[in-house]
C-alpha positions in Angstrom: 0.0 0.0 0.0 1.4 4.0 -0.9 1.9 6.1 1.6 -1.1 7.8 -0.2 -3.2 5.3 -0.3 -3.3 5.5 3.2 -4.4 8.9 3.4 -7.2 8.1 0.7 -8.5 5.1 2.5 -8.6 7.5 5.8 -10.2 10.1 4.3 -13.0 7.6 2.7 -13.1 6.0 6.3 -13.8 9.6 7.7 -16.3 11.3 5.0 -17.3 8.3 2.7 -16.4 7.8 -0.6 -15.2 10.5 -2.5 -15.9 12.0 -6.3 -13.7 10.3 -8.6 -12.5 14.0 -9.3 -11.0 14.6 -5.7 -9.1 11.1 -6.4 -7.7 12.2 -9.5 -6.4 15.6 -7.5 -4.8 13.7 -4.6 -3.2 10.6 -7.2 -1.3 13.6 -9.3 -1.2 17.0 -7.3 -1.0 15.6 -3.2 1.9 18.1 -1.8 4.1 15.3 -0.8 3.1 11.9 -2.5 1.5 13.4 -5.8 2.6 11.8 -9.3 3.9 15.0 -10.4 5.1 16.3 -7.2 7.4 13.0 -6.3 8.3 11.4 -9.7 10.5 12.3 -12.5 7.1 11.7 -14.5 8.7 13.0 -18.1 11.2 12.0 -20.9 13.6 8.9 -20.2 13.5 8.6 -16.7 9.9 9.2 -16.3 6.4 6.9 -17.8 5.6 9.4 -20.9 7.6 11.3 -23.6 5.6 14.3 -25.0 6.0 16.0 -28.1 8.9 17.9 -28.3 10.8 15.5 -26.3 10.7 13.5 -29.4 12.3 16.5 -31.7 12.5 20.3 -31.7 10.4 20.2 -34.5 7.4 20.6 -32.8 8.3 23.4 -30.3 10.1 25.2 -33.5 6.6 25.3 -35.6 4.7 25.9 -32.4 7.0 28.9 -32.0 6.5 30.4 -35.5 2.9 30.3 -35.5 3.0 32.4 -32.2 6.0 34.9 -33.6 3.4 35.4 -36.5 0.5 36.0 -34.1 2.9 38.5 -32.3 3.8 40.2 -35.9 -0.5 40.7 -36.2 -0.9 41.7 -33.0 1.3 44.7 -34.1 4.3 43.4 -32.1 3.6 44.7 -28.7 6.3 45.4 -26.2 6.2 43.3 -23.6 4.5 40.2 -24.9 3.8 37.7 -22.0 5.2 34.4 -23.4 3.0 31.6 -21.1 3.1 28.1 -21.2 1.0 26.1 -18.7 2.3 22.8 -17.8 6.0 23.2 -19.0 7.4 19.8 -18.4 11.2 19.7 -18.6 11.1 23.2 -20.9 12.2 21.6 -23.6 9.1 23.1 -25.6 9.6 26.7 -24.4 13.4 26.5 -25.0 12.5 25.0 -28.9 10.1 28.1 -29.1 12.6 30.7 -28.2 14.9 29.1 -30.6 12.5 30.1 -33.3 12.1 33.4 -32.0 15.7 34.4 -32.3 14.8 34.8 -36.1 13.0 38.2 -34.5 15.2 39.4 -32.6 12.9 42.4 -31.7 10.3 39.8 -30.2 12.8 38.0 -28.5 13.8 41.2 -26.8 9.6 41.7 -25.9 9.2 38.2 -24.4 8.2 38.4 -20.9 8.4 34.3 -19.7 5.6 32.9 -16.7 5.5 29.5 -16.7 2.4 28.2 -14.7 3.6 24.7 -12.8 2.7 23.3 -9.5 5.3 20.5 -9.2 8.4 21.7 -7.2 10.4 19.2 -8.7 9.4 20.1 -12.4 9.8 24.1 -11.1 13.4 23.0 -10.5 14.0 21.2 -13.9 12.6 23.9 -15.9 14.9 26.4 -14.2 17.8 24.5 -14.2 17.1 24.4 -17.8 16.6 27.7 -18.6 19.1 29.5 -16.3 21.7 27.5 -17.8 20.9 28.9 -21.6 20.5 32.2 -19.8 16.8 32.5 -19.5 14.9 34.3 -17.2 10.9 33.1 -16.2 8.6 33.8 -13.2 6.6 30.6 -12.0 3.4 30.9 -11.2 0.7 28.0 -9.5 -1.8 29.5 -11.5 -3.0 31.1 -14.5 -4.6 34.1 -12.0 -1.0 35.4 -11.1 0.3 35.7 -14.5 0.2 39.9 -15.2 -2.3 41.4 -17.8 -0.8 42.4 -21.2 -0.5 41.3 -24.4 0.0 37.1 -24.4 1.8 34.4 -26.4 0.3 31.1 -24.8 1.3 27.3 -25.2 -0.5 24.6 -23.6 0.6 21.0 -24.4 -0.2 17.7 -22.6 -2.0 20.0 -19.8 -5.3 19.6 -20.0 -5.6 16.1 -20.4 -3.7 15.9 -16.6 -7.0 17.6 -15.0 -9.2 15.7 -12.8 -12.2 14.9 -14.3 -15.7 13.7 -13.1 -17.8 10.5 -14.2 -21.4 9.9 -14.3 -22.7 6.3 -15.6 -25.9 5.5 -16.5 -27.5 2.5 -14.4 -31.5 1.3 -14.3 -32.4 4.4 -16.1 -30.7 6.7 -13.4 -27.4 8.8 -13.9 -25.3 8.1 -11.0 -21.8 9.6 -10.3 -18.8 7.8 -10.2 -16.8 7.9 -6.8 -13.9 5.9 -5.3 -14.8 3.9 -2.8 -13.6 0.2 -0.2 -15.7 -2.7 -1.4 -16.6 -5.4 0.2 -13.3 -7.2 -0.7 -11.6 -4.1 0.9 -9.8 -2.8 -2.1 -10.0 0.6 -3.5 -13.3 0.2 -6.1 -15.1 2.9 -8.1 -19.0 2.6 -6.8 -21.9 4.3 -8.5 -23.5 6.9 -6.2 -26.8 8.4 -7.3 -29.3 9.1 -8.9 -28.5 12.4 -10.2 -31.5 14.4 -12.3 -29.2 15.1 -15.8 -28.8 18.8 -15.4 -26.3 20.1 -17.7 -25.6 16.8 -19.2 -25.2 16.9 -23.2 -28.7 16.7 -24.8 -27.4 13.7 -27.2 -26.5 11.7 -24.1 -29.6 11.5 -22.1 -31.1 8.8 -24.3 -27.9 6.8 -23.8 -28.1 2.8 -22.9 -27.5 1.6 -19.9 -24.0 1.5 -18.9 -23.0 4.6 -20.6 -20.1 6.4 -19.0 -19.9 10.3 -19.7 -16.7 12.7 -18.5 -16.6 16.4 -17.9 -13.8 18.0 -16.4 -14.7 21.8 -14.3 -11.0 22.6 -14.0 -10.5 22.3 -17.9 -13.6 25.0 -18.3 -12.3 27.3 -16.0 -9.1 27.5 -17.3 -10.5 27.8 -20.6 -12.7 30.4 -19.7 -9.6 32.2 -17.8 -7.7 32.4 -20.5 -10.9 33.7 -22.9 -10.9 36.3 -20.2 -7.4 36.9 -20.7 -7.7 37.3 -24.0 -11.1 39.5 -24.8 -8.8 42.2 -22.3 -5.7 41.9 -24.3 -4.5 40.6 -27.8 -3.4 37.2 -27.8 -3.4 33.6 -29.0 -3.3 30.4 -26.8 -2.7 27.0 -29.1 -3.4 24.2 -27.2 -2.3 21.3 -27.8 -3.3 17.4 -26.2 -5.5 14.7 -27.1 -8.8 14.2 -27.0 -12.3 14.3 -28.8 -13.9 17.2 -30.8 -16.9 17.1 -29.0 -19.2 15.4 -26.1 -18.5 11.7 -26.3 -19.6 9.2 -24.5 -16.6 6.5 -22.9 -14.3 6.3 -20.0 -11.2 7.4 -20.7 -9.6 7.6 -17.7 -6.2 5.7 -17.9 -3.2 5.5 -16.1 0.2 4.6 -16.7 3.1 3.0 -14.5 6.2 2.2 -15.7 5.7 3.2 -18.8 2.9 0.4 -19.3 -1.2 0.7 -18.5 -2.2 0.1 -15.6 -5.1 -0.1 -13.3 -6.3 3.4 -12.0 -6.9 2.7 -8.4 -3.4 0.8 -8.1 -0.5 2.6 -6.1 -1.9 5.8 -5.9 0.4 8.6 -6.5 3.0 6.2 -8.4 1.2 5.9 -11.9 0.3 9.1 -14.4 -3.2 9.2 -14.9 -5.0 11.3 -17.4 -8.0 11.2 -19.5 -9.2 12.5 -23.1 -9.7 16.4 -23.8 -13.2 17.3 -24.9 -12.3 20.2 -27.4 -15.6 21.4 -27.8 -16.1 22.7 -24.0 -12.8 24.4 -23.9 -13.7 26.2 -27.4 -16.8 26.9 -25.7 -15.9 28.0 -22.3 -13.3 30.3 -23.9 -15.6 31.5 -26.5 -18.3 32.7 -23.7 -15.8 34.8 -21.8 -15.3 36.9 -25.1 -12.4 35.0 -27.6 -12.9 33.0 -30.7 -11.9 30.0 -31.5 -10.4 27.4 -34.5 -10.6 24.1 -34.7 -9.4 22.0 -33.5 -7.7 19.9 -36.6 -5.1 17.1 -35.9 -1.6 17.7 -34.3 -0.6 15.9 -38.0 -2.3 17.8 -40.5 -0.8 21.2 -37.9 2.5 19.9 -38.5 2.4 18.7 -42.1 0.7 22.2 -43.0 3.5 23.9 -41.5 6.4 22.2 -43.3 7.5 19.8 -40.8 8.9 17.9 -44.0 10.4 20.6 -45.1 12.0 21.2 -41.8 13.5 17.7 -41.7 14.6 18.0 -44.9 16.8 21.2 -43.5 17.9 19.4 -40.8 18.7 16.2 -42.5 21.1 18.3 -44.4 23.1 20.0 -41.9 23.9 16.7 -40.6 20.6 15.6 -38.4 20.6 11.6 -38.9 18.0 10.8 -41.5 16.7 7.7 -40.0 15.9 9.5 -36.6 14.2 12.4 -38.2 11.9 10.1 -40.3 10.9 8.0 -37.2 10.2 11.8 -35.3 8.0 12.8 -37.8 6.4 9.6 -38.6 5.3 9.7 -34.4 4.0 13.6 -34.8 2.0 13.1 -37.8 1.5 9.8 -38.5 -2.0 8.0 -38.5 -2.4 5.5 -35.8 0.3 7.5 -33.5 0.7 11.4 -31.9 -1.0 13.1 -35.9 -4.2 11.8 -35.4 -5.0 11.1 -31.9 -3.5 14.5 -30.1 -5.2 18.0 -31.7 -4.4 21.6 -31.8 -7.0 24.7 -30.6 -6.5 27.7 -31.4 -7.9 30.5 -29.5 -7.3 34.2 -30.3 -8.6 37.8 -29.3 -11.7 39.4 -31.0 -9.9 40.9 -33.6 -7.4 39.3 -35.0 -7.6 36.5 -37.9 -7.0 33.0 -37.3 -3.5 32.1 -37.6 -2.0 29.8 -39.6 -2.9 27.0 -40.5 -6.4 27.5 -39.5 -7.0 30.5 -41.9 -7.4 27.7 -44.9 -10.0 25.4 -42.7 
């Protein structure tokens, strides 16, 4: 049993079983046994590798389309560069590599990373100090200052705790972690709930139908729609996910780099669960920004010459082989191109960037 197991099974002991939601919370963010807050969690060491651990492609293309944003946006001085969920910084460090090609809006760039891991705080800065990079850290969105924005978001969303209701005997019921009577950690349906708020097209689902929504992902959606009817900006945001309400659990969790079971060793496996597109785009869009998309992380990539970028590496001396197989796992169908999907978001007035313009 985890050290954080224990404190779940106390808690349940003291206040009954709790939303699937609060589990998720405690399994990644707990101050002292969390996923993120304990684990290397990223790259070789860790149970996933995100995209631009697998090449600087990525955070290179992701970089331009924001340095052309910037350009439209009239190139404002100081632009708040933001990622949310940094990682290692190996996306934000590939970004800044592209803007050194403006030197003017690498001069504006104002850096706030938003992380809440004190381990991952310490590798992004390690990181960055060493290539001479100043950032400020932020736990939240809500700190970062007001001004004109530049905003990345990759592999972030799908990380926040989301909540389960499953149809049963005609009644919704929400899912909840729970001791059954075997005594192990169990999900148990609690209910019945009326429906309020569920998506239309679901309430005539069969029985046994699982449906996800995740409150944190709207807020922050909204929160950055906010952010960007006050100021001009764009936020791409990057994960993977579903285009719109779908029914499914997709709550997964992996440990040692293999699946595993969700409710085993809490705290010591990654658990995530799909991104529904279509409530972030709304969210953002109701507190005053527009929205594209989203398309595929492949066709995003392909659009924007990632083949042509390959090529240019290829030839000053990048290995071939490895530059086919990085591409192939960005945009390929059946790995990272069709399954992971790019949102743009924007202020009112500006046009949507590339390459969203053409869709």
């Amino acid at each position: 049993m985890t050290p954080l197991e224990r404190i779940i099974r106390t808690e349940i002991a003291e206040t009954g079983p709790m939303p699937l939601e609060r589990y998720m919370a405690l399994c990644l963010g707990h101050p002292t046994y969390g996923y993120y807050m304990a684990r290397p969690a990223i790259g070789a060491q860790g149970d996933f590798t995100t995209a631009p651990e697998i090449s600087q492609m990525f955070g290179e293309i992701v970089g331009a389309v924001l340095a052309h944003a910037w350009q439209t946006m009239g190139s404002p001085r100081p632009v708040r560069l933001v990622e949310l969920g940094p990682g290692r910084a190996t996306l934000m460090l590939d970004m800044l590599r592209t803007f050194r090609a403006l030197p003017d809006l690498r001069a504006a760039v104002d850096i706030h990373l938003v992380e809440t891991s004190p381990r991952l705080r310490a590798a992004q800065a390690y990181r960055l100090t060493g290539s001479g990079i100043q950032a400020s850290w932020h736990d939240s969105l809500d700190t970062v200052p007001d001004g004109p924005v530049l905003l990345a978001a990759n592999e972030f969303f799908d990380a926040l705790p989301i909540r389960q209701r499953i149809l049963r005997d005609g009644s919704w019921r929400q899912r909840m972690v729970g001791i059954d009577a075997a005594g192990r950690l169990a999900v148990l349906d609690i209910g019945p709930e009326d429906g309020a708020g569920f998506p239309p097209h679901l309430l005539e689902a069969a029985d046994g139908t699982v449906i996800e929504d995740c409150p944190a992902a709207r807020a922050i959606a909204g929160a950055i729609g906010a952010r960007l009817a006050r100021h001009p900006g764009l936020a791409l945001i990057i994960d993977y996910g579903y285009r719109g309400p779908a029914p499914g659990d997709s709550l997964q969790a992996l440990r040692g780099r293999r699946p595993a079971d969700p409710l085993e060793a809490p705290g010591e496996a990654d658990l995530t669960a799909h991104v529904d597109f279509a409530a972030i785009a709304a969210a953002a869009v109701a507190s005053g920004a527009r929205a594209w998309g989203p398309v595929s992380q492949g066709s995003f990539l392909t659009a924007l010459g990632i083949g042509l970028r390959a090529e240019r590496l290829r030839a000053s001396g990048a290995s071939a082989i490895d530059l086919a197989i990085a591409v192939e796992r960005l945009t390929g169908v059946g790995a990272m191109g069709d399954l992971f999907k790019v949102l743009a978001l924007a202020s009112p007035g500006l046009p949507a960037p590339p390459p969203f313009e053409a869709s």
